[in-house]
PDB file of N, CA, C and O in Angstrom:
ATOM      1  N   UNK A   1      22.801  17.879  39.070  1.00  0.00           N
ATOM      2  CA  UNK A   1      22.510  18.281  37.702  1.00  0.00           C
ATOM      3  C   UNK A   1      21.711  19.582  37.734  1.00  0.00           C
ATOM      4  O   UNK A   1      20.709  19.748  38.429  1.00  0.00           O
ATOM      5  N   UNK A   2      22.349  20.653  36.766  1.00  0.00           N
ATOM      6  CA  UNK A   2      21.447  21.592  36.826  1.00  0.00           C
ATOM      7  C   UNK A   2      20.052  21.594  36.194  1.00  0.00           C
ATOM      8  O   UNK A   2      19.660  20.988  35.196  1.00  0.00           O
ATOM      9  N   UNK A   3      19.360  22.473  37.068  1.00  0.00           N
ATOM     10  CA  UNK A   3      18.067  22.710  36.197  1.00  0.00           C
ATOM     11  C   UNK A   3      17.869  23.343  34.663  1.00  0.00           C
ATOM     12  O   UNK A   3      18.426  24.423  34.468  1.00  0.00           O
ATOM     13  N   UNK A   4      17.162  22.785  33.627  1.00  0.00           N
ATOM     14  CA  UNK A   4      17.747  23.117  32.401  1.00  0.00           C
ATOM     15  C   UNK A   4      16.616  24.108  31.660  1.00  0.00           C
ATOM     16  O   UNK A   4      15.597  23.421  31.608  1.00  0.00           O
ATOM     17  N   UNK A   5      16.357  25.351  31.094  1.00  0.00           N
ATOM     18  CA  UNK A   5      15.757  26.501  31.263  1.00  0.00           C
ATOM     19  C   UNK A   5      14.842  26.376  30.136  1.00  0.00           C
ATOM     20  O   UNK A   5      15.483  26.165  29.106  1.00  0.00           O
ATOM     21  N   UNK A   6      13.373  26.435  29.913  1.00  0.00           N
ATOM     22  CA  UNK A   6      12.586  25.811  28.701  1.00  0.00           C
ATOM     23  C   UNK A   6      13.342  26.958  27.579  1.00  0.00           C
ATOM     24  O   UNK A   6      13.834  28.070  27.767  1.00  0.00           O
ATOM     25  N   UNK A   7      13.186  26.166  26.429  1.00  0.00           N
ATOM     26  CA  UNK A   7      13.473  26.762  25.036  1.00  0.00           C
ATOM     27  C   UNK A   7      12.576  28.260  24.897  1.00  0.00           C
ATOM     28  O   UNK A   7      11.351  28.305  25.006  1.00  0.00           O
ATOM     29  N   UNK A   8      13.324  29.277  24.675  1.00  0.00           N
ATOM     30  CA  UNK A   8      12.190  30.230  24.342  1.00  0.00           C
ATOM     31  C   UNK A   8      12.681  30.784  22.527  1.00  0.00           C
ATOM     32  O   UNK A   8      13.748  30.885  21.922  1.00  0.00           O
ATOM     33  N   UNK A   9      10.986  31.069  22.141  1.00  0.00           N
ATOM     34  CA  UNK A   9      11.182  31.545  21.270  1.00  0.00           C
ATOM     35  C   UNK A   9      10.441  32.658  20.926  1.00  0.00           C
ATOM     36  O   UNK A   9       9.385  32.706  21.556  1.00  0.00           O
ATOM     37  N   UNK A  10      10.676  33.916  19.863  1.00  0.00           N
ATOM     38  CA  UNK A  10      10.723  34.712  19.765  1.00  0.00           C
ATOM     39  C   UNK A  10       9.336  34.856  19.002  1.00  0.00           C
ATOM     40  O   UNK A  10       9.400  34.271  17.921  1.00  0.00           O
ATOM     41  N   UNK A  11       8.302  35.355  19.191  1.00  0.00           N
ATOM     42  CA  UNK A  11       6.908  35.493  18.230  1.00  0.00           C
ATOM     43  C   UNK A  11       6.920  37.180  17.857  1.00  0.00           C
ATOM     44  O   UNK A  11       6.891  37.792  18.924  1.00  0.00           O
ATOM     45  N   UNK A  12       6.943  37.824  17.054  1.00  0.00           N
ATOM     46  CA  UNK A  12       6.995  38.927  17.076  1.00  0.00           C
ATOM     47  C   UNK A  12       7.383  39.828  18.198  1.00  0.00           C
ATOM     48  O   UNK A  12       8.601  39.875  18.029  1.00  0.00           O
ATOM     49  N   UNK A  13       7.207  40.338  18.907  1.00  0.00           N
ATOM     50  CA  UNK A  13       7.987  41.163  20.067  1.00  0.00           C
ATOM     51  C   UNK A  13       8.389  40.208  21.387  1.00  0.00           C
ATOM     52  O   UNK A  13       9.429  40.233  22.046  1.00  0.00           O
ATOM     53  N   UNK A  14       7.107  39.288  21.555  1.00  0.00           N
ATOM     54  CA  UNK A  14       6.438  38.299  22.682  1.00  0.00           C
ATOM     55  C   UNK A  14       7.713  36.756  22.814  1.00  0.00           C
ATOM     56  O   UNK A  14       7.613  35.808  22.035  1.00  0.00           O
ATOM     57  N   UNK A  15       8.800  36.815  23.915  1.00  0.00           N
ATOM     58  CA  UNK A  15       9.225  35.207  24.005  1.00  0.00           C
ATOM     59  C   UNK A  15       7.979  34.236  24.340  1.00  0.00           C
ATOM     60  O   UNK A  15       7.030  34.635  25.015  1.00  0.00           O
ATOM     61  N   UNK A  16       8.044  33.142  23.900  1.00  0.00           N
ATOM     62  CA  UNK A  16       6.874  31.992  24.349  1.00  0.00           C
ATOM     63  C   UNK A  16       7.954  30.957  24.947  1.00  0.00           C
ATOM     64  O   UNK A  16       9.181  31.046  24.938  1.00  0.00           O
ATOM     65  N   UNK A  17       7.232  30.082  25.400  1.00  0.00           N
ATOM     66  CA  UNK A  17       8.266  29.312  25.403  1.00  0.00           C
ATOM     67  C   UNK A  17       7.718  27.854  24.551  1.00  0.00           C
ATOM     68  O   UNK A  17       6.792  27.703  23.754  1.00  0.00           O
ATOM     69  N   UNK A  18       8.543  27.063  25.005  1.00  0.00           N
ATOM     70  CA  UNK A  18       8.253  25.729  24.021  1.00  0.00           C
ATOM     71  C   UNK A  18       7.049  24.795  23.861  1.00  0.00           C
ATOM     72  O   UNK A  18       6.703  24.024  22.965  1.00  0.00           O
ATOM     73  N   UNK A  19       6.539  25.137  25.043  1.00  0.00           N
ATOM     74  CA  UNK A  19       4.874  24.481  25.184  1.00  0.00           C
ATOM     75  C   UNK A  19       4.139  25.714  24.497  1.00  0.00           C
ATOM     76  O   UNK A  19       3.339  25.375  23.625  1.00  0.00           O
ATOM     77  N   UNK A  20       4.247  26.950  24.702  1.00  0.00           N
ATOM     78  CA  UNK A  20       3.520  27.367  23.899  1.00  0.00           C
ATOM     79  C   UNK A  20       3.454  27.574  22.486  1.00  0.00           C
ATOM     80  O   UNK A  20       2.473  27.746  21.763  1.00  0.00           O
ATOM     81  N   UNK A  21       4.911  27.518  22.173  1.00  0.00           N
ATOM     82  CA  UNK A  21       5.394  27.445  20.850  1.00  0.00           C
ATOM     83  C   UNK A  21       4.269  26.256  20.536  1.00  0.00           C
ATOM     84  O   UNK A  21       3.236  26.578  19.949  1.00  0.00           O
ATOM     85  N   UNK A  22       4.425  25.286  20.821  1.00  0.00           N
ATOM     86  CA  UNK A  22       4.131  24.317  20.220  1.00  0.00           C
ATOM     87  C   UNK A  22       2.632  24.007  19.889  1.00  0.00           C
ATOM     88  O   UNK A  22       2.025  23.279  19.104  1.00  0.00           O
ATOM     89  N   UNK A  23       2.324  24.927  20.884  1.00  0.00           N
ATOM     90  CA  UNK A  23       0.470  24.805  21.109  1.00  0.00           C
ATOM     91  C   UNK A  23       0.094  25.928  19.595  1.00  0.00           C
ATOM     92  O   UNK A  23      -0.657  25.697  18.647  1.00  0.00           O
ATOM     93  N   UNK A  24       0.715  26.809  19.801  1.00  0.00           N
ATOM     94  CA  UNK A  24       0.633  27.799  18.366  1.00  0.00           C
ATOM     95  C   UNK A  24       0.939  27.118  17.270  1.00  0.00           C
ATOM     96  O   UNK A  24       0.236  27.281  16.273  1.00  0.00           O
ATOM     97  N   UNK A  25       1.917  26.326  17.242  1.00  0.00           N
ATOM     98  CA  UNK A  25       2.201  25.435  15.878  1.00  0.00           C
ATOM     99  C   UNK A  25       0.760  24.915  15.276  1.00  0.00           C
ATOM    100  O   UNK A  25       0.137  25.155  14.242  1.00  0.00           O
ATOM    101  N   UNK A  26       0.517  24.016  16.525  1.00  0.00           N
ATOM    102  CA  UNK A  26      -1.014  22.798  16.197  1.00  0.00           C
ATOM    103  C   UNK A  26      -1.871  23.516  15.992  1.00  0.00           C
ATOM    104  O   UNK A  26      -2.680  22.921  15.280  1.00  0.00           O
ATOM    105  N   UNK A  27      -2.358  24.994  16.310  1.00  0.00           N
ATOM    106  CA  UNK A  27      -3.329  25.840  16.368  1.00  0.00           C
ATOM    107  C   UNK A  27      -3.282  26.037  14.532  1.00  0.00           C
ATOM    108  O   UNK A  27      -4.178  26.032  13.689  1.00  0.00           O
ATOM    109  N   UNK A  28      -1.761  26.204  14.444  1.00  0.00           N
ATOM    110  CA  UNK A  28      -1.779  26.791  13.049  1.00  0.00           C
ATOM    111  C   UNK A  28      -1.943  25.432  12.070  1.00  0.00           C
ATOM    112  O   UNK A  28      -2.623  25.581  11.055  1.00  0.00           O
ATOM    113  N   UNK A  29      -1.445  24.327  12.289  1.00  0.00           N
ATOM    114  CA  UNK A  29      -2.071  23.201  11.391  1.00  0.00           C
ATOM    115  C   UNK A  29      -3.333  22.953  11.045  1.00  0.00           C
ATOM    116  O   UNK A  29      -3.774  22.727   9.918  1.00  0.00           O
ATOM    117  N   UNK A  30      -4.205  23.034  12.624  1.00  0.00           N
ATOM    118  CA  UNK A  30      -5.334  23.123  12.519  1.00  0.00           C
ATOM    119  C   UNK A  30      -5.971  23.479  11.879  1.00  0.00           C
ATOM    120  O   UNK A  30      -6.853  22.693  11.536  1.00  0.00           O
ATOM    121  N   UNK A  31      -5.994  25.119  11.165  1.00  0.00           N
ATOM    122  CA  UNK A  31      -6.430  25.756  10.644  1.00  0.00           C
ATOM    123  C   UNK A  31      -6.720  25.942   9.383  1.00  0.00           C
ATOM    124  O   UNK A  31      -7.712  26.338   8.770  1.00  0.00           O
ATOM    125  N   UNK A  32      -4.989  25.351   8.934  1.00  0.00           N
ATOM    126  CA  UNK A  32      -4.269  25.149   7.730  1.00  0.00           C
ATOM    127  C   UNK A  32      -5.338  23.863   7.401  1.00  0.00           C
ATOM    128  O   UNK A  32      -5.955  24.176   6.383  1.00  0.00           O
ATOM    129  N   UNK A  33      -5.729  22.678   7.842  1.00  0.00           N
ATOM    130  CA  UNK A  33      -6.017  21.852   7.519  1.00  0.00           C
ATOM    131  C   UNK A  33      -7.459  21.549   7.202  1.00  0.00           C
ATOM    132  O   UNK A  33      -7.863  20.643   6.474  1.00  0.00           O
ATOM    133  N   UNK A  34      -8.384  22.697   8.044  1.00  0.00           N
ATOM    134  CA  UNK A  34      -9.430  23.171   7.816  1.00  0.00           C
ATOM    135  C   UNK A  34     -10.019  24.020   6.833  1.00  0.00           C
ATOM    136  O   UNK A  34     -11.096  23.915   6.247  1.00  0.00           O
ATOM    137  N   UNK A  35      -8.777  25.208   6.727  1.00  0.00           N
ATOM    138  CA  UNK A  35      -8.622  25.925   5.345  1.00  0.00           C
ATOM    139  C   UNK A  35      -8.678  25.004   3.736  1.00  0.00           C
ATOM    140  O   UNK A  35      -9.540  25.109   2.864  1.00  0.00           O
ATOM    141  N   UNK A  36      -7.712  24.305   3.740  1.00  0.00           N
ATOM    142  CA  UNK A  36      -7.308  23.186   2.737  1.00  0.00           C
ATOM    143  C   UNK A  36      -8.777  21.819   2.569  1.00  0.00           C
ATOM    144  O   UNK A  36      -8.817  20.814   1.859  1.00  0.00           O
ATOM    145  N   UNK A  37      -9.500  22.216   3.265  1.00  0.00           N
ATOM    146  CA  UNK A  37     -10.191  20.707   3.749  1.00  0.00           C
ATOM    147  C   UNK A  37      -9.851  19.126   3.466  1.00  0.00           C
ATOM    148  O   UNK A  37     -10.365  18.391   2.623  1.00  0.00           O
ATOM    149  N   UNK A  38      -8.612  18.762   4.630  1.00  0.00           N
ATOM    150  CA  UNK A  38      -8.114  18.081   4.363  1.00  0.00           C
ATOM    151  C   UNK A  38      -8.487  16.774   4.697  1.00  0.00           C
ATOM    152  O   UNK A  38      -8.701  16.704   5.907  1.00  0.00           O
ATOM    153  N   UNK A  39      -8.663  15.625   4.071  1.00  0.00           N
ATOM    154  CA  UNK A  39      -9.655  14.551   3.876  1.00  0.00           C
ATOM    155  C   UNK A  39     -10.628  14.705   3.413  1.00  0.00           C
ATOM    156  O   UNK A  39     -11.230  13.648   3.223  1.00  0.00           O
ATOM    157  N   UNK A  40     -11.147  15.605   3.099  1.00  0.00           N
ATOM    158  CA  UNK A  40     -12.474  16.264   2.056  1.00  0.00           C
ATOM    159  C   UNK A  40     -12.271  15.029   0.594  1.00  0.00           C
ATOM    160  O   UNK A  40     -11.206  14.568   0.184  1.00  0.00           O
ATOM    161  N   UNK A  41     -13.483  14.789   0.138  1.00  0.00           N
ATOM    162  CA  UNK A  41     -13.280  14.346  -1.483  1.00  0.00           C
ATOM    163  C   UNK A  41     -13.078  14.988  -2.304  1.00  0.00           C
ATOM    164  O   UNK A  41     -12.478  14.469  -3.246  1.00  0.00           O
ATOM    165  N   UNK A  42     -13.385  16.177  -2.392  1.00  0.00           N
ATOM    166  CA  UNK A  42     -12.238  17.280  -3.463  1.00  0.00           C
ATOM    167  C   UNK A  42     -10.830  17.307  -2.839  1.00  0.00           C
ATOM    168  O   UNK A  42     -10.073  17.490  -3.793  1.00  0.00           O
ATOM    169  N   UNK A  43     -10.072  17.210  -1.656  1.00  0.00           N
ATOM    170  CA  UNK A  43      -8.989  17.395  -1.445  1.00  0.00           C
ATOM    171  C   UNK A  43      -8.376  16.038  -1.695  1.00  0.00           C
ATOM    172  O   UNK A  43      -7.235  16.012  -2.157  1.00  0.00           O
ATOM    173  N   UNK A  44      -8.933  15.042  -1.471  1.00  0.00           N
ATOM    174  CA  UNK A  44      -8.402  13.675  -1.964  1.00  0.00           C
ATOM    175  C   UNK A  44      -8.395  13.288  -3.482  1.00  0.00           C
ATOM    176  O   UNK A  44      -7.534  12.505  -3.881  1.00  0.00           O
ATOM    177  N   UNK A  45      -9.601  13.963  -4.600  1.00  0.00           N
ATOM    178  CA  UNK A  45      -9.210  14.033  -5.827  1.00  0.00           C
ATOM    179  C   UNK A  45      -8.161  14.268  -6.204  1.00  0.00           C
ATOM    180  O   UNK A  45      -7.413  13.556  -6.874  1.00  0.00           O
ATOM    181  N   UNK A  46      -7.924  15.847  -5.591  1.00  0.00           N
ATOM    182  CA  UNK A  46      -6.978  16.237  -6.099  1.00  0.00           C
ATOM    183  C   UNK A  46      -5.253  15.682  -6.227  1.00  0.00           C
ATOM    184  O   UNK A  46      -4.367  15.604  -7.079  1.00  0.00           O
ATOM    185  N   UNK A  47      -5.460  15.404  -4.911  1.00  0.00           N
ATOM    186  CA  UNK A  47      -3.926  14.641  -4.358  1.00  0.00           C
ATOM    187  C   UNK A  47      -3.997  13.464  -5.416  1.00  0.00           C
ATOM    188  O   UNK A  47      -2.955  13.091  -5.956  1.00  0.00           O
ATOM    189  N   UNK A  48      -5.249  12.858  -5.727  1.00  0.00           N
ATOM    190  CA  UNK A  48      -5.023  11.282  -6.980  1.00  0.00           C
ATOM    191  C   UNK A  48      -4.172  11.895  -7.855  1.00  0.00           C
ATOM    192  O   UNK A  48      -3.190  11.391  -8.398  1.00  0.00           O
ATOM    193  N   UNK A  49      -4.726  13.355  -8.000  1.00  0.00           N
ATOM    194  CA  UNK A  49      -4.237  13.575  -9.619  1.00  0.00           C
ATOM    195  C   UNK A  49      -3.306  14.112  -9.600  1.00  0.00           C
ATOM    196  O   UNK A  49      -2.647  13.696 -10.552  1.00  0.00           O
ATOM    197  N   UNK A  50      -2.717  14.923  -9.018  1.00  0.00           N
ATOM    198  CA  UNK A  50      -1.378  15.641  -8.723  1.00  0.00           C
ATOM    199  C   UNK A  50      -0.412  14.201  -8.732  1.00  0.00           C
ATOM    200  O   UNK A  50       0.590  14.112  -9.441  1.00  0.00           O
ATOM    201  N   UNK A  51      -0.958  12.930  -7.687  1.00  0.00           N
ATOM    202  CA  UNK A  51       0.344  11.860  -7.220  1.00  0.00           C
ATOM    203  C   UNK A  51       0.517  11.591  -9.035  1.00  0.00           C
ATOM    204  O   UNK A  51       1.572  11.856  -9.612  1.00  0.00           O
ATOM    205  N   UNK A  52      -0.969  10.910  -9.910  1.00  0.00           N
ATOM    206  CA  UNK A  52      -0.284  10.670 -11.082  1.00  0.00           C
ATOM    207  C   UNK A  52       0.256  11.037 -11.976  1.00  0.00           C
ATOM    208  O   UNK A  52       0.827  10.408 -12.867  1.00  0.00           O
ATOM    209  N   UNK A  53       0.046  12.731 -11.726  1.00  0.00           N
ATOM    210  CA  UNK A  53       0.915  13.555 -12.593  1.00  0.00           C
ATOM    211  C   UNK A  53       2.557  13.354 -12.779  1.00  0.00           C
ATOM    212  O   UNK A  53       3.364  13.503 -13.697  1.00  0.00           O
ATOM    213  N   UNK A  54       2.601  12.849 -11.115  1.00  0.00           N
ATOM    214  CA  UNK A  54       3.941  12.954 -10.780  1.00  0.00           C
ATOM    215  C   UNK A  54       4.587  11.777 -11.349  1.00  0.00           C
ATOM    216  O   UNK A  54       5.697  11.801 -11.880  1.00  0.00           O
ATOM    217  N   UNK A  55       3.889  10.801 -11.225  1.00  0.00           N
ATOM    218  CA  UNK A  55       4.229   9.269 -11.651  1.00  0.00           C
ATOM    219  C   UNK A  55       4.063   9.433 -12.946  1.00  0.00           C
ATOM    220  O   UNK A  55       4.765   8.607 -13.530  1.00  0.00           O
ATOM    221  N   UNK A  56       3.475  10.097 -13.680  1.00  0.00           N
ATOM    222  CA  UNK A  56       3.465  10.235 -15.111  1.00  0.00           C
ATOM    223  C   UNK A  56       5.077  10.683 -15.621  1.00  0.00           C
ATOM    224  O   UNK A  56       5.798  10.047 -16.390  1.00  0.00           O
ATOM    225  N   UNK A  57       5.351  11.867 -14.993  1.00  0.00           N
ATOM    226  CA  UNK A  57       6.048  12.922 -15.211  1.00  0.00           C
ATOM    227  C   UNK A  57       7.695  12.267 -15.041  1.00  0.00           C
ATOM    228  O   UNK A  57       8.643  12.563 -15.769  1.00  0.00           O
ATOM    229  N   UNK A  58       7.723  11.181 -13.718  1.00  0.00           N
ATOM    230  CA  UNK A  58       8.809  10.364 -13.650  1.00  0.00           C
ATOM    231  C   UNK A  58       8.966   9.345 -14.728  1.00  0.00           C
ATOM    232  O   UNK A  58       9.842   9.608 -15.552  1.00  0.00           O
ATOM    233  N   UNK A  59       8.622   8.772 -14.812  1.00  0.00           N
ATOM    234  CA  UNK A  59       8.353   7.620 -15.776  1.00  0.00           C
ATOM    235  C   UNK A  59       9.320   8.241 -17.310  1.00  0.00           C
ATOM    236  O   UNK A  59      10.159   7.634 -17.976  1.00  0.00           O
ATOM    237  N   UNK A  60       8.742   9.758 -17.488  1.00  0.00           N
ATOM    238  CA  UNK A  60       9.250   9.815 -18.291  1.00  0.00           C
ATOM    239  C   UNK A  60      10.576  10.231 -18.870  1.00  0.00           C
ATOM    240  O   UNK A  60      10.856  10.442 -20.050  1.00  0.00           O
ATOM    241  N   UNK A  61      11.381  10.308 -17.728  1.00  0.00           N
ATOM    242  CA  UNK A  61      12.936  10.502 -17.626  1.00  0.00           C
ATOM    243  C   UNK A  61      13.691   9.559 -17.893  1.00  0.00           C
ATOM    244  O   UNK A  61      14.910   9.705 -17.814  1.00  0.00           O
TER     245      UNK A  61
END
């Protein structure tokens, strides 16, 4: 069986390959999730009220 060649992908000029891809992904969730403060009690308000908006908003179709 041949040897099978890691996934590369393209970051602005730079190939990475798939472990690093992937390490950049989580880097960027991270951030994202820190940015957002996610599990925060303002970020969990909000999500209450947005979900019942939505459940409001269905209901009424």
């Amino acid at each position: 069986m041949a040897a099978v060649e890691p996934v590369l992908f393209i970051y602005g000029d730079d190939p990475v390959n798939d472990k690093e891809f992937k390490q950049m992904l989580a880097d960027l969730v991270a951030r994202e999730e820190k940015y957002l403060q996610v599990n925060s009690e303002e970020f969990n308000r909000r999500h209450r009220e947005l979900m019942d908006l939505i459940e409001r908003a269905s209901r009424k179709e």
